[in-house]
C-alpha positions in Angstrom: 0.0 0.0 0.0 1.5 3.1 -1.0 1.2 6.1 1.8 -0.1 9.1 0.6 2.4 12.4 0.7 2.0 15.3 3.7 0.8 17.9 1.4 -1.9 15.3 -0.4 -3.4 14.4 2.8 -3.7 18.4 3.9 -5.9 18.5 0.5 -7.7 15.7 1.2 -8.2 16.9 5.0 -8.3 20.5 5.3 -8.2 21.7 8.5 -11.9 22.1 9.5 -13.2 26.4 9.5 -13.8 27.3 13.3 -15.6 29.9 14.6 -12.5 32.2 15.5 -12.7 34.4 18.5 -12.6 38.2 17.4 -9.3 38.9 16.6 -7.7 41.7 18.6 -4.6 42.6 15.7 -6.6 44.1 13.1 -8.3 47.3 15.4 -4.6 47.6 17.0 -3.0 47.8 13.3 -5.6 50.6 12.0 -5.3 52.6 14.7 -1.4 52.2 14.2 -1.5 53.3 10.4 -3.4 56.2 11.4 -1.0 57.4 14.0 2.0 56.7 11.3 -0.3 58.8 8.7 -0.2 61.9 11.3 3.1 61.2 12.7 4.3 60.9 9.3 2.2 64.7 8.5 3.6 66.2 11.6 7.1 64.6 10.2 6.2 66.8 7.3 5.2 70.2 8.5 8.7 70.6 10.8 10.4 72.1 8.5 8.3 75.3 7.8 7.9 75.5 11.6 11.7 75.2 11.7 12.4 77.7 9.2 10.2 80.3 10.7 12.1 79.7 14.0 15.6 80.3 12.2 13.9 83.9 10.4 13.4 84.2 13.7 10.1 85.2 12.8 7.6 86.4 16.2 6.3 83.4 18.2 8.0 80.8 15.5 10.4 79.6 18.6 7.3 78.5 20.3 5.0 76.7 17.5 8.3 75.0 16.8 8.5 73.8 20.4 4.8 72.7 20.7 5.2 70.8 17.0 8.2 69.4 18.7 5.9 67.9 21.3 3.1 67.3 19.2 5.8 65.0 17.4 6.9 63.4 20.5 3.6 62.2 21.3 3.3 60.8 17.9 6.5 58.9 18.1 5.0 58.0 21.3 2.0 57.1 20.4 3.0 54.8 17.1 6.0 53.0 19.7 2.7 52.5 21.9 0.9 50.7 19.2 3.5 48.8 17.7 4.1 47.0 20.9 0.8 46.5 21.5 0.4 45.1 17.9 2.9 42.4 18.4 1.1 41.5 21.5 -2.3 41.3 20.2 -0.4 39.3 17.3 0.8 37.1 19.7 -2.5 36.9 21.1 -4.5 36.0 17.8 -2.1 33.0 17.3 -2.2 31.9 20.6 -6.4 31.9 20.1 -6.3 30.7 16.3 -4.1 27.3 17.5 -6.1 26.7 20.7 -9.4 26.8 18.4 -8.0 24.5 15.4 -6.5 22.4 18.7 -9.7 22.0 20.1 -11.2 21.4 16.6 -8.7 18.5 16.2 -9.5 16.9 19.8 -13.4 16.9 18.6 -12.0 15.5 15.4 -10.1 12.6 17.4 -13.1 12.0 19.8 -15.5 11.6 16.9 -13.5 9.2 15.1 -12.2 7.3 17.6 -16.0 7.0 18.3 -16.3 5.4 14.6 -13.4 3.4 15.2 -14.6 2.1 18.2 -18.1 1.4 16.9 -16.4 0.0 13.5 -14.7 -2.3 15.6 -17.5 -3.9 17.8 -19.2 -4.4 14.0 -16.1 -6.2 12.7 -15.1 -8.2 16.4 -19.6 -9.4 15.6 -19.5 -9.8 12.2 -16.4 -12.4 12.5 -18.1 -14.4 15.3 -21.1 -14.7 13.2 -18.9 -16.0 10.1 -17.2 -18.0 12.9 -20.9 -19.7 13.8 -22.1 -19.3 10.4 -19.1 -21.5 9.3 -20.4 -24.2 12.4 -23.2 -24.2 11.3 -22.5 -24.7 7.5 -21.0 -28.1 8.7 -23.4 -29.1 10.2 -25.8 -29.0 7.7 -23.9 -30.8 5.4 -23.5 -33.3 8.4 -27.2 -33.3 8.2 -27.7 -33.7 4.8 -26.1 -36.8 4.4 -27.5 -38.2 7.3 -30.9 -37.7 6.0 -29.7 -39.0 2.5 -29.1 -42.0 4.9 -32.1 -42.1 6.8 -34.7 -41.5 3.7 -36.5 -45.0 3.0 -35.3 -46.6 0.1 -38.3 -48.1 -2.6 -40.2 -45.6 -1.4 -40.1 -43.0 -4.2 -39.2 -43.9 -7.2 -37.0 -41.0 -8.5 -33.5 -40.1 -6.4 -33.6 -37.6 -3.9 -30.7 -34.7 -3.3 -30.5 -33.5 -0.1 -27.8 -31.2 -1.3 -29.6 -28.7 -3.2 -33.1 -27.3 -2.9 -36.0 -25.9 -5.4 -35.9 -22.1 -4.7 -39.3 -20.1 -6.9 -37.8 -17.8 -10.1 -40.8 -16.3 -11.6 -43.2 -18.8 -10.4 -41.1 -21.6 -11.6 -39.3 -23.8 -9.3 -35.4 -24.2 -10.1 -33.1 -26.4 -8.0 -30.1 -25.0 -6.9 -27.5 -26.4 -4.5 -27.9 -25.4 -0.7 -24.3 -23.3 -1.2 -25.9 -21.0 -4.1 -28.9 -20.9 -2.2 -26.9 -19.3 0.7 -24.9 -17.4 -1.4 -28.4 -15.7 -2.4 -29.2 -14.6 0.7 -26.0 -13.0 1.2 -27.0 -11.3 -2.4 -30.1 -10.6 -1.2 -28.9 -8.8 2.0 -26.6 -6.8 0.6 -25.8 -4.0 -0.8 -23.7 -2.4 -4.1 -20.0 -2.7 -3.2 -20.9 -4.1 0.6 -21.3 -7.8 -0.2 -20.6 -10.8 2.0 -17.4 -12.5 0.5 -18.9 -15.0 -1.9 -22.6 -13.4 -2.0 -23.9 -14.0 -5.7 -27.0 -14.1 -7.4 -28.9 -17.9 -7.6 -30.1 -17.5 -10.4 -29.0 -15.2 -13.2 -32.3 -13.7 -14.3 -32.3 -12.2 -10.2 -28.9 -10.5 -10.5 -30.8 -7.3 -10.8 -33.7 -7.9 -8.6 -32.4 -8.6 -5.4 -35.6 -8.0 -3.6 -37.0 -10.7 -5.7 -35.1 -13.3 -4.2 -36.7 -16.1 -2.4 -35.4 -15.6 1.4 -33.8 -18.7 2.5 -35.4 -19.3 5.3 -38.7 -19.7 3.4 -37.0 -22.3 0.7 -35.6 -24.2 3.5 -39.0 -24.9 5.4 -41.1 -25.6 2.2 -38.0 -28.4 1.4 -38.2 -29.5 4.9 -41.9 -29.9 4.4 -41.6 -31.3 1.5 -39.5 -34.3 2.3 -41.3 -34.7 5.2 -44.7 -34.5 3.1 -43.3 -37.2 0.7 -42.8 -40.0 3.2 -46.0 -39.2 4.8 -48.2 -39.6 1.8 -46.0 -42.7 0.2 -46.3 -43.9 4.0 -50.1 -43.6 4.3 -50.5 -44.8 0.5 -48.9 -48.2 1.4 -51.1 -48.2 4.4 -54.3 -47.9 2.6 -53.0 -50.3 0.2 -52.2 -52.9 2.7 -56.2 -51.9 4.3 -58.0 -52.7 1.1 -55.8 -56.0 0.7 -56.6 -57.6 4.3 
């Protein structure tokens, strides 16, 4: 079995879309590029305030100063919000991994649900083959001992206890007790979910599976049958033997 690459699986599997958590980063970073918009103005205007101050034009010395601070606080300001970008960064991860982790734990818990449940199927499934199997001996053990058992001179014509007469259409058709449980695996089953060795008894039903006689119903009518046949051959040669005496 050839294993699948990293990057194929991660297309196959995407990881899952969780409900993120409001992000703190992206309020911090607009507000940031509108402080390094003004600071970058203020950055700007200095050096008309500046050469005012060197004309030494009246009150120039002053709006230079108060730009001056007016700049500081920007500086201050953008310093402010860079750190507490990163941090809010650092934040936003932090959130994003612990909602794909938790995503991946319900992921885990789910399947090892399936697996568990998939499992218990397969552990029944095998004991039923396992008694199934049993049980398939023993009716061939049976078979032969009523092929032993059945009267002889008592019907003229051989009889098979190794196959059966299942109804096709209305029609009786003999088929061997093997194909006859093959059919009900068929029958039972579905497209591409088939019991190993499930097939069709009879090749007109291959596409009718609900058509199928269900074994259970073909086994008691040959049962009966049998049964039947003996009784009447039985109570023939009684009446016989009457009307002689």
């Amino acid at each position: 079995m050839f294993r699948r690459k990293s990057g194929e699986q991660a297309a196959e599997n995407p990881l899952p879309q969780v409900e993120a958590s409001a992000r703190r980063a992206p309020a911090v970073q607009e507000k940031l590029d509108c402080a390094l918009g003004a600071l970058n103005e203020l950055e700007q205007e200095v050096a008309e305030f500046a050469l005012d101050a060197a004309e030494r034009k009246l009150g120039a010395a002053d709006k230079l100063a108060g730009h001056r601070s007016r700049i500081e606080a920007a500086r201050t300001a953008v310093a402010e919000l860079q750190a507490a970008l990163r941090l809010a960064l650092r934040q936003d991860a932090e959130a994003e991994l612990a909602e794909h982790a938790a995503v991946r734990d319900r992921q885990l818990r789910e399947f090892a649900a399936t697996a568990e449940e998939w499992t218990r199927v397969g552990v029944e499934l095998s004991g039923l083959i396992e008694k199934a199997a049993k049980l398939r001996v023993e009716l061939g053990t049976l078979a032969e001992e009523l092929q032993h058992k059945f009267p002889t001179g008592i019907v003229p014509h051989p009889i098979d206890f190794k196959s059966v007469d299942i109804m096709v259409g209305g029609i009786a058709n003999p088929v061997a007790i093997d194909a006859l449980l093959a059919g009900e695996m068929f029958k039972h089953g579905l497209p591409n979910a088939f019991l190993p060795g499930a097939r069709p008894p009879h090749a007109s039903l291959a596409y009718d599976r609900p058509s199928i006689e269900a074994a259970p119903v073909v086994f008691r009518r040959a049962g009966a049958y049998f049964v039947g046949l003996l009784r009447d051959r039985f109570d023939a040669i009684k009446s016989h033997t009457s009307e002689a005496a």
